[in-house]
GUTIGU-785655 format. One line per 10 residues: number of its first residue (from 1); for each residue x, y, z of C-alpha. Coordinates in Angstrom, 1 decimal. Layout:
<rs>
NUM> X Y Z  ... $
</rs>
This chain:
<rs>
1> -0.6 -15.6 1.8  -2.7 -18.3 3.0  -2.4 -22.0 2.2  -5.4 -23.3 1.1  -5.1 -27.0 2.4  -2.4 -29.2 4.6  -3.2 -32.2 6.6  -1.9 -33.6 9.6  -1.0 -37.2 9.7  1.0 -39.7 12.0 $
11> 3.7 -41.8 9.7  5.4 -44.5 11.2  9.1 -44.3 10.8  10.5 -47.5 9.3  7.9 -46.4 6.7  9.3 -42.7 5.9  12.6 -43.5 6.1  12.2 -46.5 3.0  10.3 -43.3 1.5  13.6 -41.8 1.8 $
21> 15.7 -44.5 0.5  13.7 -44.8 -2.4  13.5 -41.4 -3.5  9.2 -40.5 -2.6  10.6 -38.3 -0.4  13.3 -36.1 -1.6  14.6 -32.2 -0.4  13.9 -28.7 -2.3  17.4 -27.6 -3.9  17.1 -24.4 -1.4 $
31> 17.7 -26.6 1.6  21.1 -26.1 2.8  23.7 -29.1 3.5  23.5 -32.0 6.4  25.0 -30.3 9.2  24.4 -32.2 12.3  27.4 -33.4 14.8  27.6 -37.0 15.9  26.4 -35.8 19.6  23.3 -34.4 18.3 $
41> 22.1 -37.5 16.6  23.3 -39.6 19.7  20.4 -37.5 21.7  18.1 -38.0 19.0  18.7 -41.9 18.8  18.2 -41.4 22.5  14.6 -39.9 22.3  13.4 -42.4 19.9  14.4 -45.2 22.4  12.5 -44.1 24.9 $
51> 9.6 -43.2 22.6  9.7 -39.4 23.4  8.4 -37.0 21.3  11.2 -35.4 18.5  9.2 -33.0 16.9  7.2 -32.8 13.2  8.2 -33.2 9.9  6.4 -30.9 7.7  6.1 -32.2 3.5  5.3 -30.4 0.6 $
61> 2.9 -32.5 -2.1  4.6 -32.2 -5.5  2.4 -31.8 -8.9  1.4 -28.6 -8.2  2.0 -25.3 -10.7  5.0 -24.5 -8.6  8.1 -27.0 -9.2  11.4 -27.0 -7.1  14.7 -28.5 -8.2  15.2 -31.6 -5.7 $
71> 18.0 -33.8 -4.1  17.8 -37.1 -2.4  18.7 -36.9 1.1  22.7 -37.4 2.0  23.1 -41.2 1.6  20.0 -41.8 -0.8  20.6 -43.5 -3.7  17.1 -43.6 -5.3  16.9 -44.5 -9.2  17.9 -41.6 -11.4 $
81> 14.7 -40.8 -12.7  12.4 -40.9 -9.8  10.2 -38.4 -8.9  9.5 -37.3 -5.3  6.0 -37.5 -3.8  6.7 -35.1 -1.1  9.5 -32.4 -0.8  10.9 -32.0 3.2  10.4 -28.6 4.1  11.2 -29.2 8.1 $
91> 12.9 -32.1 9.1  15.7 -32.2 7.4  18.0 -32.8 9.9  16.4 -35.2 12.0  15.5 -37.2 8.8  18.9 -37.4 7.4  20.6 -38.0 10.8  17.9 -41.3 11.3  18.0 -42.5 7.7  21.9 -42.4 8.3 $
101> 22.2 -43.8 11.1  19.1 -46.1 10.7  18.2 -47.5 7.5  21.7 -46.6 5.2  24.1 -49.5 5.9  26.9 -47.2 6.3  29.2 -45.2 8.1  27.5 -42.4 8.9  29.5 -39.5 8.0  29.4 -36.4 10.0 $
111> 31.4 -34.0 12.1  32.1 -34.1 15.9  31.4 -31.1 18.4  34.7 -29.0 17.3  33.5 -29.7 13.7  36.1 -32.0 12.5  34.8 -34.3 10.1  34.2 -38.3 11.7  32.9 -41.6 10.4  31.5 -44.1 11.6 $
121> 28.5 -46.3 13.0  26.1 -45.7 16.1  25.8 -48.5 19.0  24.0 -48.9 22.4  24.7 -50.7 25.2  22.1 -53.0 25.9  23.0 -53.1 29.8  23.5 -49.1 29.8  20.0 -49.0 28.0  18.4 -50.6 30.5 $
131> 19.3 -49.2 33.4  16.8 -47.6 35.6  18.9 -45.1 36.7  21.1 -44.8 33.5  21.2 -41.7 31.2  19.6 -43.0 28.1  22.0 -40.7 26.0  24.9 -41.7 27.3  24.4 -45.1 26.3  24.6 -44.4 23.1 $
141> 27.6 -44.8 21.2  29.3 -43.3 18.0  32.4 -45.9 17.2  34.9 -45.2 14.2  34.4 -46.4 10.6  36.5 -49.8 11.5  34.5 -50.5 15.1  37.8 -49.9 16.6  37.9 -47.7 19.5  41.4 -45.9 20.2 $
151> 43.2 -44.1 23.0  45.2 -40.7 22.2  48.1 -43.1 21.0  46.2 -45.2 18.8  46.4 -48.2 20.6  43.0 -50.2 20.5  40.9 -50.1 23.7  37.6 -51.6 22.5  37.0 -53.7 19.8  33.7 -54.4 17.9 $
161> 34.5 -55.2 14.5  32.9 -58.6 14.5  29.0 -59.8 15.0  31.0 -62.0 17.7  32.8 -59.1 19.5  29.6 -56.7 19.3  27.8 -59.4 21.0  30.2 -60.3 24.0  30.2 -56.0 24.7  26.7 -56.5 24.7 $
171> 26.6 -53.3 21.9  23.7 -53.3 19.6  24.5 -52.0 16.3  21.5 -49.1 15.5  21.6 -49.4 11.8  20.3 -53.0 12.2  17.2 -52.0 14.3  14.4 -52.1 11.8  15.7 -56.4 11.1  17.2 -57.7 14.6 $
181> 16.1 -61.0 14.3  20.0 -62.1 12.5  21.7 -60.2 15.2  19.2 -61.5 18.0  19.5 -64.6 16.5  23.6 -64.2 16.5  23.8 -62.9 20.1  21.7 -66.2 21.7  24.1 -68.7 19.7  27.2 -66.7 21.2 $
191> 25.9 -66.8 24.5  25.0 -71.0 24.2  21.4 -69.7 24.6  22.1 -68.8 28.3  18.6 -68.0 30.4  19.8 -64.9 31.6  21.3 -63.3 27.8  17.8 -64.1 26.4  16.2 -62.0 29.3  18.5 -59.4 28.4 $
201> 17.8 -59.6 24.6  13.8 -60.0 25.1  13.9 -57.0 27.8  16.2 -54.9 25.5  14.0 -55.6 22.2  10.6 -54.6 24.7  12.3 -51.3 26.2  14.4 -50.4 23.6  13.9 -52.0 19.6  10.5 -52.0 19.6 $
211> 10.2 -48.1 20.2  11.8 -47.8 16.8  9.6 -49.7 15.0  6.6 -48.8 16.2  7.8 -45.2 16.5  5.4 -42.3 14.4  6.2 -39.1 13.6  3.5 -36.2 13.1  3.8 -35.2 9.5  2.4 -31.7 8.3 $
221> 1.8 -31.9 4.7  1.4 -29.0 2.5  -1.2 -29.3 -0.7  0.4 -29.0 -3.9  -1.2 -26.1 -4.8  0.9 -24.5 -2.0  2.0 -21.1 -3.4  5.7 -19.9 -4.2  5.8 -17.2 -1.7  4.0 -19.3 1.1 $
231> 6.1 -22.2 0.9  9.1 -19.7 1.1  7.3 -17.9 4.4  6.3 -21.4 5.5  10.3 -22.9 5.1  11.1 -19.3 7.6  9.1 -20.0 10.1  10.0 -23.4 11.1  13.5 -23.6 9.9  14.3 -21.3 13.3 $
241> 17.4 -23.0 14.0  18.8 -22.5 10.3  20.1 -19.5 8.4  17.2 -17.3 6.9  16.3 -18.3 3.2  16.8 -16.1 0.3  14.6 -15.3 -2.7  17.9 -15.9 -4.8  17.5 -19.3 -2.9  14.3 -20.1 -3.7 $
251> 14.4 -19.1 -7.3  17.3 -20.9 -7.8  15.5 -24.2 -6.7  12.2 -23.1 -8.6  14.4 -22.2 -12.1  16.9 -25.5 -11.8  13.2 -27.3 -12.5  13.3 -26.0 -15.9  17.5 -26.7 -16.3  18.1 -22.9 -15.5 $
261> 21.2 -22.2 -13.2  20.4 -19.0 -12.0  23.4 -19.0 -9.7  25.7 -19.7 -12.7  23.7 -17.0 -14.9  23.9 -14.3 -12.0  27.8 -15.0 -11.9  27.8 -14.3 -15.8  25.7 -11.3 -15.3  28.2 -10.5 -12.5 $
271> 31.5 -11.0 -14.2  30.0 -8.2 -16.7  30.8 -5.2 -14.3  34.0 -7.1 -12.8  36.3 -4.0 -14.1  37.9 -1.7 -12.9  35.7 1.0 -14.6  32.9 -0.3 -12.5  34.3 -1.1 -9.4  31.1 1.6 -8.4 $
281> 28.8 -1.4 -8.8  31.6 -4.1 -7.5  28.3 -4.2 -3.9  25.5 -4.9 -6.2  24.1 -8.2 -5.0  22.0 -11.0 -6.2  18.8 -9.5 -4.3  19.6 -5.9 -5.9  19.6 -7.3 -9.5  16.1 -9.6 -8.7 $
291> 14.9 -6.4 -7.4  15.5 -4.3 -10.5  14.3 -7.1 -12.6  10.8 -7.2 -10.5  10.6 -3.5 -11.0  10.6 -4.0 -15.1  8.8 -7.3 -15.0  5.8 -5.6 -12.7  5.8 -2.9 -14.6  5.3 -4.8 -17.8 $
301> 2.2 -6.6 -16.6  1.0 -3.2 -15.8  1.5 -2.1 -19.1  0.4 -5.3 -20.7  -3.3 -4.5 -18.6  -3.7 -1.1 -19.8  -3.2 -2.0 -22.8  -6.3 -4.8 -22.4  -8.4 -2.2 -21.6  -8.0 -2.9 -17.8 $
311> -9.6 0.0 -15.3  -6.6 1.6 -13.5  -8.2 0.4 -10.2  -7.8 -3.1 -10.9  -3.9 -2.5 -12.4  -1.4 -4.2 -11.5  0.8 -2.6 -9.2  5.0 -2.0 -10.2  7.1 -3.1 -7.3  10.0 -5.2 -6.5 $
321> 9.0 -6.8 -2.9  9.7 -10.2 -2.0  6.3 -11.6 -3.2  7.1 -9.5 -6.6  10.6 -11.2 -7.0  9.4 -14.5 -5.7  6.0 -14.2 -8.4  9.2 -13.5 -11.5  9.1 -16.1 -13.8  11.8 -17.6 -16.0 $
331> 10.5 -15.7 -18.8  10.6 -12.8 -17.5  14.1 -13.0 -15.8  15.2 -14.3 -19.1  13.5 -11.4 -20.8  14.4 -8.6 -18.2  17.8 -9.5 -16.6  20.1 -8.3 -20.2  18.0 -5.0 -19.5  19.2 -4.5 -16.1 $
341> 22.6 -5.6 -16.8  22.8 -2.7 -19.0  20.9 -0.5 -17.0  23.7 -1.0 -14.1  26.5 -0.3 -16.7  24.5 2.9 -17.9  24.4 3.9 -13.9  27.7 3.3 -13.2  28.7 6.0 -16.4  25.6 8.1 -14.7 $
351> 27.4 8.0 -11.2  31.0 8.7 -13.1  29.3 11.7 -14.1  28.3 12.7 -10.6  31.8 11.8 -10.0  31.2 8.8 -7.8  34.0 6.2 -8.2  34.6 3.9 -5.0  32.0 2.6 -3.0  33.1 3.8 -0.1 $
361> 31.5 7.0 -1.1  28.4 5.6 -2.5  25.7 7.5 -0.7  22.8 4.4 -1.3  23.6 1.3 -2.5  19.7 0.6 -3.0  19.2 3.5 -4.8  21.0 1.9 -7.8  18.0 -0.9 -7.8  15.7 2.2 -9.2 $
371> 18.6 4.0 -11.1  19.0 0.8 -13.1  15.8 0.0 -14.4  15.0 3.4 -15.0  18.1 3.6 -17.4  16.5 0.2 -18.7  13.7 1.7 -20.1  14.6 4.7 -21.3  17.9 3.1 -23.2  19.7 5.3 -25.7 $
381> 16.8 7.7 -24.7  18.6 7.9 -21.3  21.6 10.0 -22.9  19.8 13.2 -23.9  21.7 15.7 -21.7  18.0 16.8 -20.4  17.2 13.3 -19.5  20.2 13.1 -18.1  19.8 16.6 -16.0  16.2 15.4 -15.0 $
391> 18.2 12.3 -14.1  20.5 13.6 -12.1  18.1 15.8 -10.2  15.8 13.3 -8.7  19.0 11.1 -7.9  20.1 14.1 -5.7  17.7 14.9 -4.4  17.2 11.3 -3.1  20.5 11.6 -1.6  20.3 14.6 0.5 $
401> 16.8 14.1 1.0  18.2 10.9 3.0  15.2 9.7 1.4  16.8 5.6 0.9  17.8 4.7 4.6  14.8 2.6 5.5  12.6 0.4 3.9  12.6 1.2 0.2  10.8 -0.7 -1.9  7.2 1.0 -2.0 $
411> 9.9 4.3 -2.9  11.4 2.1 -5.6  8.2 1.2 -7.4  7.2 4.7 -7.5  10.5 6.2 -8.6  10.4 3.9 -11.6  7.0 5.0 -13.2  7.0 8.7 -12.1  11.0 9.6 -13.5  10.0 7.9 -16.9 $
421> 7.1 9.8 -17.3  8.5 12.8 -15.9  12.0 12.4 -18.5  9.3 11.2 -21.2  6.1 13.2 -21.1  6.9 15.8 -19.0  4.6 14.7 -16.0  4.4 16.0 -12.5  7.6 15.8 -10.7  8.6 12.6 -9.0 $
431> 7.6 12.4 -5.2  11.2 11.8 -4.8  12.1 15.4 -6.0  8.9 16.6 -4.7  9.6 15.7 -0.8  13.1 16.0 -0.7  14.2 18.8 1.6  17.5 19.6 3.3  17.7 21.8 6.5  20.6 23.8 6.7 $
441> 21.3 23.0 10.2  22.2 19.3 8.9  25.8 20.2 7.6  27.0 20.8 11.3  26.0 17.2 11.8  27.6 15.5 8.6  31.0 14.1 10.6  31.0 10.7 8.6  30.6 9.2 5.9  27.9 6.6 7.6 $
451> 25.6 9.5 5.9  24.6 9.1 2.5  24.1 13.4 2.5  27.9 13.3 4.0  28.8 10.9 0.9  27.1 13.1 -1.2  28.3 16.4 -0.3  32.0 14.9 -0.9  30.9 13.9 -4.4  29.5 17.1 -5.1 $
461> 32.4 18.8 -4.7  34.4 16.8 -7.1  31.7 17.4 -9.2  32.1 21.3 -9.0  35.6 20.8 -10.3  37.4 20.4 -7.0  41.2 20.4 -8.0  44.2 19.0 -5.7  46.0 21.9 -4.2  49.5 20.5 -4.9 $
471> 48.9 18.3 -8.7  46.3 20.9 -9.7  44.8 17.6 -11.5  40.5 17.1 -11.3  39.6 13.6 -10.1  38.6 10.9 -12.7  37.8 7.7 -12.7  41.0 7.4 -14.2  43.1 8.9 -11.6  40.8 8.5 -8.5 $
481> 42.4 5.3 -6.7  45.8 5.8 -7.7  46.2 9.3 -6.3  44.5 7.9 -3.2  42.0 10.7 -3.0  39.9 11.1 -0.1  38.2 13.4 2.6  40.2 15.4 4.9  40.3 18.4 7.0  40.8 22.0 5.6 $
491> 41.6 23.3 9.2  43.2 20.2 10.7  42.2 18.5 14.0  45.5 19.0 15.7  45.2 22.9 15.1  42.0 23.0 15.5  42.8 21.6 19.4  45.2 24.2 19.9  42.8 27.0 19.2  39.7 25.2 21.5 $
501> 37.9 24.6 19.0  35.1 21.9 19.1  35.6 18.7 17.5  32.0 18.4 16.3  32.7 21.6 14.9  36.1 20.8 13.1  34.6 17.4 11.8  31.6 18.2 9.8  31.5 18.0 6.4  32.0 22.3 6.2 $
511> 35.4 21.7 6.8  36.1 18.3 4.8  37.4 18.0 1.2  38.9 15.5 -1.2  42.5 15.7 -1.4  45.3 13.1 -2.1  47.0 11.5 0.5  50.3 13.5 -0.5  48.9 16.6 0.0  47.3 15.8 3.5 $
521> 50.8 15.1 4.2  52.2 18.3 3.6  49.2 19.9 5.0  50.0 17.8 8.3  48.4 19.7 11.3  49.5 22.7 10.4  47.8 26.0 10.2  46.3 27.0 6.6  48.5 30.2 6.4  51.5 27.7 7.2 $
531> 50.7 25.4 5.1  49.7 26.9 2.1  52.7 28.4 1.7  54.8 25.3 1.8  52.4 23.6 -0.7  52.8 27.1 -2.8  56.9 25.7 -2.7  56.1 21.5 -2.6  54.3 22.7 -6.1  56.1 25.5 -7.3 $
541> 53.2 27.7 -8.2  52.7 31.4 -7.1  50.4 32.1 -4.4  47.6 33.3 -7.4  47.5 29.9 -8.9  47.4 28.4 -5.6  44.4 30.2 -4.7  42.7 29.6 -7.9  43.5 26.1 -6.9  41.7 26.6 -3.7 $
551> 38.6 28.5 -4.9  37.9 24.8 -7.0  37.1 23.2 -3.0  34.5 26.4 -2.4  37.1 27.8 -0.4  38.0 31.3 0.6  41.9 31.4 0.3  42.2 34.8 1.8  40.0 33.7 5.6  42.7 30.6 5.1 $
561> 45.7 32.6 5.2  44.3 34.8 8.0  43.8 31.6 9.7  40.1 32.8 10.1  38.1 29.6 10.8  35.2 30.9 11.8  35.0 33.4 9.0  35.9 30.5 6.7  33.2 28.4 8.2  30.7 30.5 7.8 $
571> 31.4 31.4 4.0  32.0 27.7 3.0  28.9 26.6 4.9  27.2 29.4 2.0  29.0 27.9 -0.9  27.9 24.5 0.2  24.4 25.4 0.5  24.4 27.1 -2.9  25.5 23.8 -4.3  22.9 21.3 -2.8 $
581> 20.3 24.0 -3.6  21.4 23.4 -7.4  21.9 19.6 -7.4  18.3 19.4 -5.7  17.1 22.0 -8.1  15.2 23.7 -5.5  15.7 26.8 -3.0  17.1 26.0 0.7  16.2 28.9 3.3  20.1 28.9 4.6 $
591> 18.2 30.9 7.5  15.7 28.2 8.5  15.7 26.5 12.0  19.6 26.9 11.7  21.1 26.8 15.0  24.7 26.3 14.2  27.1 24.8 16.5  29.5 25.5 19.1  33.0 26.8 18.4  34.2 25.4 22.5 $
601> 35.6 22.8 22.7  33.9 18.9 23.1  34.7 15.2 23.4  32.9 14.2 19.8  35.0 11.8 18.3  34.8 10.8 14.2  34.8 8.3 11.7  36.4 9.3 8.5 $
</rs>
């Protein structure tokens, strides 16, 4: 988005830093913390003193329709109610380590190069300073909070805590540099006003002093009718040495204008799905939830147009972009956030139901960002089992469609419109369901759970009543985490070995189910004939109920006890198939491009 106007102005710097100390020129709330070590602002001292170039300062005008929470720089002590002029938007750094060091009239407090807090004040050496050959830098000197410099035992080696010790080192205190005359005056009296101090002194104030005072730094300053969104893209681009800005960020700054604490209100909202019960949604983060609430509050302004009589052309579109979440206002969130925290404890009951408990196992995180608001609008309409069939078909198919892995949002703002009218009037089918195909051929390839179809293929057979072979117990949210229940092999690796058979063979999802950690045990690496027999004694059960046990995994017990992988393979690879095809509600040709893999042996290694 373009901004409309920003000038570009020289400022001396005597002159902004006063701004600073009195409060005209004050930092956004979304600026992060002081964070420069003593070193730093020693070569930045340095640069000023020799009336080299440091860089602009860009400004933002304030009195615009846009209004950011702000803070006085570290050290600033401006009167309570004073309002800034201008709001630093670059510079930050540089400003605060020269009004500091400068203009404040105390130890600066900062941190050293290993990041260990220090205090103290800034001096030069006048001598050092002046040196033709010197290194300007290392003239500069950072001296503890008491002027008392110590060795490794404590013991004082220099000493400048008196005007009369400062001026017999010949070390210039910095924060005095804007008013020398006292000092100036000071260091002639000490000296009994010999010829050759005041040459120092006067060269000293010529090569050194006076470049503060007459020092300017470029200022870039942004109108005040500066958009949201630009000053956000604006704060990106030149803040290249910081940690990239959030929307949360910037909304929190825009909504603490009005007293809102978004951060505190997100905790709230937060704390609301802390529980065990939804320990699905434990990932959902701060951009997720803005996200869902741009989907509702776009899609309100949409509705609010038609309803005006608006041609659809000229609609607003529903989305849930950065520009959308950065355009929300307090309102809105106000209006929209109980909605979604609803809608993401109606989608974690939605996802129990699809028998998708841990995280781990969450095929998309993002797709809850849709899920939610769509449960948001269609509230109590949402648990009608045909809503929640319709539901649960596009979510499917969204999952083994693998349709969420890149960027999402122009997916999200269409899933949100077409499912409701879809659940509610019975419209064409979302695109989402519409697109979605899965290729046999991709189970072979399904060796992790870094796949959401991998994830979803494990829930899906929970879903179809997968039982444990030794408990003969179903999985519930109830029971999930403490029976430890998680993917394993049916024909295990270390057999598998033995019998030369591939390892991206053995580790795709066709020969993975969920079982509890007990049972794995007893399955070991043993062969199925083996050890279904000693679960059939581990669980006392006959070798009919044990197969019935079996069948629930869409197993063939009878290719297990023959030890029959590739028989087994095969059949479950069917079953599998048959399954997806149902979740997706739509056909998959099981003979299509379907090239299968290798039984010989490989290298392929996996990630459970």
């Amino acid at each position: 988005m373009a901004v409309d106007a920003f000038g570009i102005e020289k400022e001396f710097l005597k002159d902004l830093l006063r701004d600073v100390e009195e409060g005209g020129a004050q930092l956004p709330e979304f600026q992060r913390g002081w964070v420069w070590p003593d070193r730093n602002i020693a070569s930045l001292l340095a640069s000023i003193s020799l009336g080299y170039p440091v860089g602009t300062v860009m400004m933002l005008r304030t009195g615009g329709p846009v209004r950011f929470k702000e803070r006085p720089v570290e050290g600033a002590t401006p009167p309570v109610n004073q309002r800034p002029e201008r709001l630093i938007l670059d510079g930050q750094q540089r400003l605060t380590s020269l009004f500091q060091s400068l203009k404040l009239g105390k130890p600066v407090r900062t941190q050293d190069v290993r990041k260990r807090p220090v205090s103290g004040w800034f001096y030069i050496d006048m001598r050092a300073a002046l040196d033709p050959d010197g290194d300007r830098e290392e003239a500069i000197y950072f001296v503890p909070e008491d002027r008392v410099v110590r060795n490794f035992r404590k013991e004082p080696i220099r000493d400048y805590s008196t005007p009369d010790k400062e001026y017999d080192a010949h070390f210039f205190p910095l924060h005095q540099v804007f008013d020398p005359d006292n000092w100036s005056m000071g260091f002639q009296e000490y000296w009994d006003y010999d010829r050759e101090k005041i040459k120092l002194w006067n060269a000293f104030r010529r090569e050194v002093v006076n470049h503060f005072s007459t020092y300017q730094l470029p200022i870039i300053e942004l109108g005040k009718a500066t958009p949201r969104e630009a000053v956000c893209q604006v704060f990106e681009k030149v803040n290249t040495g910081g940690v990239t800005l959030t929307v949360f960020e910037l909304l929190t700054a825009t909504f603490a204008a009005d007293e809102f604490d978004l951060r505190r209100h997100w905790e709230e909202c937060e704390a609301s799905w802390s529980a065990p019960e939804y320990r699905i949604l434990w990932e959902v983060s701060n951009t997720d939830f803005l996200q869902a609430i741009a989907l509702l509050a776009t899609r309100a302004r949409r509705e609010a147009a038609a309803a005006s009589g608006a041609e659809e052309e000229r609609l607003p579109r529903v989305g849930c972009k950065r520009t959308d979440m950065l355009g929300l206002t307090l309102d809105e969130y106000r209006r929209f956030a109980p909605l979604i925290v609803k809608g993401l404890e109606a989608t974690a009951r939605f996802l129990h139901q699809q028998y998708l408990f841990d995280t781990r196992f969450l095929p998309y995180g993002t797709q809850l960002i849709p899920l939610s608001a769509i449960f948001a609008v269609l509230g109590a309409e949402a648990e009608n089992a045909s809503v929640q069939q319709k539901i649960g078909r596009w979510y499917w198919c969204g999952v083994f469609g693998e349709l969420y892995g890149g960027t999402t949002e122009t997916r999200f703002s269409r899933d949100l419109p077409e499912v409701v009218a879809w659940v509610r009037r019975g419209a064409e089918q979302p695109r989402t369901v519409f697109e979605a195909q899965f290729a046999p051929s991709r189970l072979h390839t399904l060796r992790t759970r870094g796949s959401a179809a991998y994830k979803g293929i494990y829930a899906l057979q929970l879903k179809e009543g997968a039982r444990d072979w030794r408990t003969g117990a179903a999985a519930t949210v109830a029971n999930y985490f403490d029976d430890a229940v998680d993917i394993h092999h049916i024909f295990p690796k270390h057999w598998c070995d033995q019998q030369g058979i591939g390892a991206r063979v053995y580790n795709s999802i066709i020969n993975k189910t969920p079982l509890t950690a007990r049972t794995n045990r007893v399955i070991g690496g043993r062969a199925p004939s083996d050890y279904l027999s000693r679960l059939s004694n581990s669980a006392q059960i006959g070798t009919e109920a044990l197969d019935t046990l079996v069948s629930t995994h869409m197993c063939e017990p009878a290719l297990m006890r023959e030890d029959d992988f590739e028989g087994f393979y095969a059949a479950r690879k069917k079953a599998l198939l048959e399954r997806i095809a149902g979740a997706m509600g739509k056909a998959i040709d099981e003979d299509a491009a379907d090239y299968g893999e290798t039984l010989e042996p490989d290298d392929d290694t996996e990630d459970m």
